[in-house]
N, C-alpha and C positions, 0 to 999 in steps of 0.2 A: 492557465485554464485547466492543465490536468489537474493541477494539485487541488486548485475549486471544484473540479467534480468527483476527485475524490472522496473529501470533506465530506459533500454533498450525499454520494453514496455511503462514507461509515456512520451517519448521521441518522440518514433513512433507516438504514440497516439497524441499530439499536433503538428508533420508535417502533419499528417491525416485532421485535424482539422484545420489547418491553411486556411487564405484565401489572396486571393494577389489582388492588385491593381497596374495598370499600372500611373507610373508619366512621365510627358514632362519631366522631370531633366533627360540628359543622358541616355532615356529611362530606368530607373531603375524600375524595379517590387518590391514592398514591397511588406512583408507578414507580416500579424498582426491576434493575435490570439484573440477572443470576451470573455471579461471575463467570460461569463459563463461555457467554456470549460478548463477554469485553476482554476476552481473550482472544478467539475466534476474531473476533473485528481488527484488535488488534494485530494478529496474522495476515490476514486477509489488506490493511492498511499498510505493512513490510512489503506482501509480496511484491502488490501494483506498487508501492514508491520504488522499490530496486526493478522493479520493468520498465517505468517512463524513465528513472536513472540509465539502463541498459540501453533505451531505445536512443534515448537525446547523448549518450558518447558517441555511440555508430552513425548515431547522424551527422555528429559536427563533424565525426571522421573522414565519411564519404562525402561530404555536401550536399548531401541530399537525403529524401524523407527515405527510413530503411527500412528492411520488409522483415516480418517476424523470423525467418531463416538465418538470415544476419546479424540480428541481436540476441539469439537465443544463447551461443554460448556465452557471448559475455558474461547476459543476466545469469547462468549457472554460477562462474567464476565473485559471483557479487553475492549472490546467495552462499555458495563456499569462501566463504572470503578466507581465511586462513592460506588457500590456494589461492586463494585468485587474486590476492595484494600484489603480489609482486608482478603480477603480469600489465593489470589494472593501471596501477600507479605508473610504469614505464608511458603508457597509451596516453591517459592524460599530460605529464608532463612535456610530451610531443607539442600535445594541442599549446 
């Protein structure tokens, strides 16, 4: 369900973002999106997937739903991942 409303929000996010130009062909409107905003989206789609990744490890750790206090370093260690593999990898392999 996260990962669907993700989707949902990077989707919105570049119709938001789009911009349109009028052509003589057939009066057709294009809409073309400026690379910097499928960048951005693209960010912005990293952060939240390594956050519901952080949130759903601590949760199958504790068995129970976790509070952003307790996922927060992880989700650093995943965002540093050159540091944080080797911590990471230990934790899952537990599970």
């Amino acid at each position: 369900m996260q990962a669907f409303l993700l989707s949902i929000f990077s989707l919105v996010a570049l119709i938001i973002m789009a911009k349109g130009i009028q052509t003589n062909w057939y009066d057709v409107k294009i809409y073309y999106v400026t690379p910097i905003y499928l960048v951005i989206t693209f960010i912005l789609f990293l952060i939240i997937a390594t956050l519901i990744s952080a949130m759903t490890l601590v949760s199958v750790e504790l068995k129970r739903e976790a509070t952003p206090k307790e996922y927060l370093s992880t989700f650093l260690l995943m965002i540093f991942a050159i540091i944080g593999l080797w911590t990471i990898q230990s934790r899952i392999q537990k599970i």
